[in-house]
N, C-alpha and C positions, 0 to 999 in steps of 0.2 A: 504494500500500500504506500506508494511514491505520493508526499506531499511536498507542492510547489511554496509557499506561505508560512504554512502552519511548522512549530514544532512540536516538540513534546510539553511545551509552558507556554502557547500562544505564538504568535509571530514575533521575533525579536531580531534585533542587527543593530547597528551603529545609528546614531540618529543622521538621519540626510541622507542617508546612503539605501539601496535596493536593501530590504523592504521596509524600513522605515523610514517610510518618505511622505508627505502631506498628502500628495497625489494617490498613493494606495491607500492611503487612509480613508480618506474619503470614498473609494470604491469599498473597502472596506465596510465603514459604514452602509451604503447601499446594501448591498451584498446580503449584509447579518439583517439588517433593516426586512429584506425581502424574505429572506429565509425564514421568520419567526412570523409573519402575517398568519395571524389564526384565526380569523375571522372579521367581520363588517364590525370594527371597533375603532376604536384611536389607541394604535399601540405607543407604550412605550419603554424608553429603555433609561437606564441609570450609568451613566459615566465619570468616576474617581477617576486621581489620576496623584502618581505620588510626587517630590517637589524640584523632578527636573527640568531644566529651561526648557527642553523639547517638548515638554508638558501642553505650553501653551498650543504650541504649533499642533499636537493633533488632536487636540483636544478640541481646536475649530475645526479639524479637518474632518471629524467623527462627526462632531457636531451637523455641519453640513450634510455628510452622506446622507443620515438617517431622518435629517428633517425635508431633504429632498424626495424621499421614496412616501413623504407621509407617515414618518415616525417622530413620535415629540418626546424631546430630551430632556431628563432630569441633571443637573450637575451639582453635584456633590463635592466638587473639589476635592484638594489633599486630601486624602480618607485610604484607610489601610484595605489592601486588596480583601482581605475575610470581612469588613463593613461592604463593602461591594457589593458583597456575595450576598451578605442577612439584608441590606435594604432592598437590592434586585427584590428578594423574595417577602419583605415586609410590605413593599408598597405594591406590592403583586405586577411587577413590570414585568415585561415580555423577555428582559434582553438586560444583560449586567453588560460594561466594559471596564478594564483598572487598567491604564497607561500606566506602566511600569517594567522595569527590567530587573525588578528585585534587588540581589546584593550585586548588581552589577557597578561599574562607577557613573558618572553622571550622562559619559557622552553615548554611552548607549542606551536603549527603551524599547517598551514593545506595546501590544497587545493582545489583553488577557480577553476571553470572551465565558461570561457566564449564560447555562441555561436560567429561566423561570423558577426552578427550582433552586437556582444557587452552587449548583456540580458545573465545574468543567463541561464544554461541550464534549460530543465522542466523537470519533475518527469520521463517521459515517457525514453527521452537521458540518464540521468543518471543512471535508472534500465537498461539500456542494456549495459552500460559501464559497469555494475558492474556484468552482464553475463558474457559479455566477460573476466573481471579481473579473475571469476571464470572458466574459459574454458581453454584447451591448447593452449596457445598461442605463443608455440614453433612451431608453426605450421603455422605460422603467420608472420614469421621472413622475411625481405626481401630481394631478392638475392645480394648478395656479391655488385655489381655495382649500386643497387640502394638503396644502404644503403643511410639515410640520412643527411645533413651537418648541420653545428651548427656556426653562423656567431653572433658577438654579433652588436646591433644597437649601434653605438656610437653618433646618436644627438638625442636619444629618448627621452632627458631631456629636448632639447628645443625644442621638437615637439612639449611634452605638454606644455610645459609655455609660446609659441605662442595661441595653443590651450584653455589655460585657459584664457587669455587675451583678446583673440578675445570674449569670453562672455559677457563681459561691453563693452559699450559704446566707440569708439573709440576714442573719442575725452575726455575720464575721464582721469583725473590726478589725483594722489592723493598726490602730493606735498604740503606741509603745515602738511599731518597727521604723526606722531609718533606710530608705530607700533610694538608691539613686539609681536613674532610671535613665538609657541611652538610646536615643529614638533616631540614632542613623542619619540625623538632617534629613528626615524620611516623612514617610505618609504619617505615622502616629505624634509628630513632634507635638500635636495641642493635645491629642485626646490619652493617649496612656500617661502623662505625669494629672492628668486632672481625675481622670476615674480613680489612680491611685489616693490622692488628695481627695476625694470624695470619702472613699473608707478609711479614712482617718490617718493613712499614713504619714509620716514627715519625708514631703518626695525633693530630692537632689536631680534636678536634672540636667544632664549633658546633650551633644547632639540636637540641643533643638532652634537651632539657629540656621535656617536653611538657605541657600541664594541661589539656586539656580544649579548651582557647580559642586558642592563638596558632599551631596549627596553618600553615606558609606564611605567618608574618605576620611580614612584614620581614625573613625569609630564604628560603633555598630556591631552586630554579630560576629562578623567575620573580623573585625578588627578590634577585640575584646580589651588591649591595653588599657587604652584613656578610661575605659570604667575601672579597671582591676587599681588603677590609681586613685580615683576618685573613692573607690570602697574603702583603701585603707587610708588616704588623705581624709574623711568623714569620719570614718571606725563606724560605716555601714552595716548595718546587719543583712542586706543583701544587695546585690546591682543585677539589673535586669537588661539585658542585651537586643534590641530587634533589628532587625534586616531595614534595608529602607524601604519596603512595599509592609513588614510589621509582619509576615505570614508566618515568621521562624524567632526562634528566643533563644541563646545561651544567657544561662544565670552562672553569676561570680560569688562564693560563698563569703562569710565573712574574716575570712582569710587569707580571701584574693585569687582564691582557687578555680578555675574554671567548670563550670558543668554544664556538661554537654550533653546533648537531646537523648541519646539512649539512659544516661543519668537520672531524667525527668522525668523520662516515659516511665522508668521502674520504680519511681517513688508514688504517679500516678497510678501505676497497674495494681500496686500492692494495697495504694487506697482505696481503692475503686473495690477490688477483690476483697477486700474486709467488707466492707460496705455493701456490699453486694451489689455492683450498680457496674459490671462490667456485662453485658451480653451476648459475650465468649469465653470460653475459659484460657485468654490469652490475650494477642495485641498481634499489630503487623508492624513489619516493619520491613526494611530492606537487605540486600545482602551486604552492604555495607556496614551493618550494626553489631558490632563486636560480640563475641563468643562469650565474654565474661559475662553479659548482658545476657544472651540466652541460658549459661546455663545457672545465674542467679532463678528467671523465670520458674525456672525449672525445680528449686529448691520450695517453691512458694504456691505449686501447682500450676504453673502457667504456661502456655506453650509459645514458640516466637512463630509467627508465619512467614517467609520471605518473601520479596519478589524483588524485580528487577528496581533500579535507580530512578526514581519520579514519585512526585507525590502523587499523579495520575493514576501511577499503577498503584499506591497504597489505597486509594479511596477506593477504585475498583476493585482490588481485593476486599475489605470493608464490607461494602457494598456486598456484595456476591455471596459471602462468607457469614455475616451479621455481625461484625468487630463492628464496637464502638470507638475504639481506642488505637491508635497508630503513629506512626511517624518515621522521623530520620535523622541518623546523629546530629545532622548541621542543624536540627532544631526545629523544624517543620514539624508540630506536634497536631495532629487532627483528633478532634475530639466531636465527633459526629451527632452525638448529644445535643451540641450547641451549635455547632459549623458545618460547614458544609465544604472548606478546603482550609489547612494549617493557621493559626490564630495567635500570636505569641502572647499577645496579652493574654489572653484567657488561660494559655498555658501557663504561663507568671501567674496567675489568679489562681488558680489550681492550687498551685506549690506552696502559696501563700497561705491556703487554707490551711494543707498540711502540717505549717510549720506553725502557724499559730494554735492549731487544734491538737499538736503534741509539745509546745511549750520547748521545742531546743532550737539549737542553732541550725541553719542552714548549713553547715560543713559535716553536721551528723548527721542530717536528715537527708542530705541528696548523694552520700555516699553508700551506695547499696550495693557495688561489686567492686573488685580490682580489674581493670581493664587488660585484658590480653595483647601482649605486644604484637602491634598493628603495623604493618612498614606499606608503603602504598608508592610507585614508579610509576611516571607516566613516560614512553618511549612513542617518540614521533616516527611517523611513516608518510612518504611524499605520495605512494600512490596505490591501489591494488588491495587483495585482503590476507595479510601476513598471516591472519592465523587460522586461514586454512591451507597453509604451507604445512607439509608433514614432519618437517623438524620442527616447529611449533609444539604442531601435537604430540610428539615424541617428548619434546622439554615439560609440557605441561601435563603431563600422565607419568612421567618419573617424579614431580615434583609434589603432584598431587600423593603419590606413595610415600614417600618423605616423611611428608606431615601428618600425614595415618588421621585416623579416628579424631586425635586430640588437634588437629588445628584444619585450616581451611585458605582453598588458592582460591581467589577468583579472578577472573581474567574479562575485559570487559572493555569493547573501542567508546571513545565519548564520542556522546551526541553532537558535541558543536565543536567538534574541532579535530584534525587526524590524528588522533592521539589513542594510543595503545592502554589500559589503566591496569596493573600489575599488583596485585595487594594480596597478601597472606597474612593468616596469625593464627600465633599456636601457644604452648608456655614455655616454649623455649626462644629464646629472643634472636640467637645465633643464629640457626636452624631457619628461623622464618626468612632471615635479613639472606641466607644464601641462596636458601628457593627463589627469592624474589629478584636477587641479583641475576640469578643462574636463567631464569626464564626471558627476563628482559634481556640480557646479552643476545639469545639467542633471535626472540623479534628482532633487536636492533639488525645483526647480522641481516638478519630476513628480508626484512626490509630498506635495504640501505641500496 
């Protein structure tokens, strides 16, 4: 299934450049606009977008498609891509959109496209969007009087931060905790230090100073420092990390220690599973999620389910399977309870519960396993597919024996870029780092 557009997290690239360009935007918008008509109504759709300069640019360019075909736009502004998702489906719109590129830096962006329901579109919607994008769609245009209106939402801020509050416990406080909280110069810079400040916390916040350009640049999720200083320059009792679209959380304990999304998910599973409020005897997650993690699970009655790398694929596992509860190390935690694709706030809100509902520290509470030494290579190839060369799979079936029973190879090309991804782990640290060397030499050679 060859798509031209789409990939596995919406359309994304550099901004200006093929396919982020106003011009496809705009078809774009048509396109989705046409594909979602369900009837002799006045549809419409809901479009966020998080706080990169390109923002503005397609943000008119969407704008335009969908009021051209006769769809009237809601605009939501800055707003974290999981609000997207719950107002698409609270104001009962036809059609979600989040401009956004995630943890990516400021010069690139995409778009996300949500159903009525607030799920990710599937394979199926997307190839006909992307018919359409390639069809005449001046042909399509709608008449003069039913061109469509563009009204911006002005409490979509405290829609969601009712929304994410109502997730805990109604009678939680979190008075007493010192929080500081790093919002990526991202979608959530107004609404996660304010919900936090709502339930009482004392909130610290960084990252929320945004212009256009520094977007995830030097903070945020992926760039954990500037919080892990800020926790012990405060003497924090925790610091809470998001992506700049808000979808993903690493938390910094008060120690300055980092915890990481498999971390979360096990303090969640274990809650959940006391409580009885899990609706599997388990969680998903990805093969990316360290063995120490599973076979913690395992001590606690829980099972891990895998699949491949996407949050795509965890929700449709989820889905398919009846898992409430999922995610993935970088922090992408779905809690399908409340969301309908990864939420980091809520995930911080979760943890919070946690920790105030058992009275200790966050460095006791999010420590649930020793993590299995993890070594991860990524080896470049200019063309071709290295590994279905048979000295590949000669390297990668002696190495898979290696590691026996107690550790695991996985071998995996990325999605956006030629790149080989080479990752083992076992309890022996040597052992892994040689498989992993031993394999990748052998691609390199392969493909050189």
């Amino acid at each position: 299934m060859t798509r031209k557009y789409f990939g596995t997290d919406g359309i994304r690239g550099r901004s200006n450049t093929f396919p982020i360009t106003p011009d496809l935007a705009l078809k774009v918008g048509m396109a989705a606009g046409l594909a979602f008509r369900r009837g002799d109504y006045r549809h419409r759709v809901v479009i966020g977008k998080d706080t990169r300069l390109s923002g503005y640019m397609l943000e008119s360019a969407l704008q335009a498609g969908f009021t051209s075909v006769g769809v009237d736009v809601l605009l939501v502004g800055p707003m974290p891509t999981p609000a997207v998702a719950h107002i698409t489906r609270s104001m009962r719109a036809d059609l979600g959109v989040m401009i956004s590129a995630s943890h990516n830096p400021y010069d690139d962006n995409g778009i996300k496209l949500f159903a009525p329901d607030g799920f990710k579109l599937s394979d199926q919607v997307e190839l006909e969007i992307e018919r359409l994008i390639d069809s005449d769609l001046t042909r399509s245009y709608a008449p003069s009087a039913e061109i469509g209106r563009a009204k911006r939402v002005d409490d979509a801020q405290a829609r969601y931060i009712e929304f994410a509050k109502r997730t805990v416990d109604r009678n939680l406080s979190l008075e007493g905790l010192r929080v500081v909280v790093d919002c990526a110069n991202g979608a959530a810079y107004r609404v996660a230090p304010e919900a936090l400040w709502e339930l009482g916390a004392e909130v610290v916040s960084i990252g929320v100073e945004p212009n256009g350009f520094n977007i995830n640049k030097d903070v945020g999720s992926t760039a954990p420092n500037a919080l892990i200083t800020k926790v012990r320059e405060t003497r924090a009792d925790i610091g809470i990390a998001l992506d700049g679209d808000a979808d993903r959380v690493i938390i910094i304990d008060e120690k300055g220690q980092v915890v990481d999304g498999d971390q979360l998910m096990a303090v969640v599973a274990a809650s959940w599973a006391e409580d009885g409020r899990l609706t599997a005897p388990g969680l998903v997650s990805t093969v990316m999620s360290n063995l120490g993690f599973e076979r913690y699970l395992s001590t606690i009655g829980l099972t891990l389910e895998r699949t491949p790398v996407g949050d795509r694929y965890v929700v449709e596992r989820m889905r398919a399977q009846g898992y409430n509860l999922g995610g993935e190390p970088s922090g992408h935690i779905v809690m399908s309870d409340y969301a309908t694709t990864g939420d980091g706030l809520v995930a911080a809100l979760q943890l919070l519960g946690v920790v105030q509902k058992a009275g200790k520290p966050v460095s006791e509470i999010c420590h649930r396993f020793e993590p299995l030494p993890q070594i991860l290579k990524n080896v470049r190839y200019k063309a071709g597919r290295p590994l279905e060369d048979d000295q590949v799979k000669t390297a990668i079936a002696a190495a898979t024996e290696r590691l026996g029973a107690e550790g695991r190879l996985v071998i995996r090309p990325s999605g956006t870029e030629p790149v080989i991804r080479v990752m083992a782990e076992g309890d022996d640290r040597d052992l892994v780092e040689t498989v992993v060397d031993d394999v990748a030499d052998v691609i390199r050679r392969v493909a050189a």
